[in-house]
C-alpha positions in Angstrom: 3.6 -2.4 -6.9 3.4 0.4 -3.8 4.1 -2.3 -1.7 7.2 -3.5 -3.0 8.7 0.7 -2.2 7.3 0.2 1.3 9.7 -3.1 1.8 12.4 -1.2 0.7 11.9 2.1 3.0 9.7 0.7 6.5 9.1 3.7 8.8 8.7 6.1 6.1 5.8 8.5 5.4 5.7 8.7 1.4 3.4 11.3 -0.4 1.7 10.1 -3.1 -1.1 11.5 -5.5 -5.1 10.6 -5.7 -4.0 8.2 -8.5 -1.9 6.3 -6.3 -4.0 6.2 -3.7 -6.7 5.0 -5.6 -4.4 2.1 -7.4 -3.6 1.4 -3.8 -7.4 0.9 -2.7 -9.0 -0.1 -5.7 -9.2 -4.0 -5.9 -9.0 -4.3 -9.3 -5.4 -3.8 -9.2 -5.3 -7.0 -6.6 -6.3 -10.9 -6.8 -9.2 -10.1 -4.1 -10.7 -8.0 -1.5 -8.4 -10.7 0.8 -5.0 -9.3 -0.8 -6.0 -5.4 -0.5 -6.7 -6.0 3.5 -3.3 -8.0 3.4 -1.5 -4.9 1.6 -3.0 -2.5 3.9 -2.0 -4.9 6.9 1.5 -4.6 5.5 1.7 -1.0 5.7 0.6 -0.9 9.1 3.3 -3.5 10.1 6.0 -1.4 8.3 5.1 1.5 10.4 3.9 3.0 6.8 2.7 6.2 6.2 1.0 8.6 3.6 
C-alpha cells in the first residue's frame, strides 16, 4: 500500500499518477470509509505531500 512508502520517506512530496491517486481515494481498496479518513490523516501527520 501508498501508505506503507509514506512511513518509509515522512516529509516527502511524492508524484504519483491519476491511477494512484484514485487507488488512494477510492474505498474499495480499504476496509471502510473509517480507514481512508485514517490513511489520509496519516499523510497529513507525516508532513506528506503529492
Amino acid at each position: 500500500m501508498f501508505i506503507d512508502k509514506a512511513r518509509m520517506f515522512p516529509n516527502c512530496v511524492f508524484i504519483i499518477g491519476a491511477d494512484t491517486l484514485v487507488r488512494i481515494l477510492d474505498e474499495k481498496f480499504l476496509p471502510s470509509r473509517k480507514d481512508m479518513m485514517n490513511q489520509l490523516d496519516l499523510f497529513n501527520a507525516l508532513i506528506i505531500t503529492f
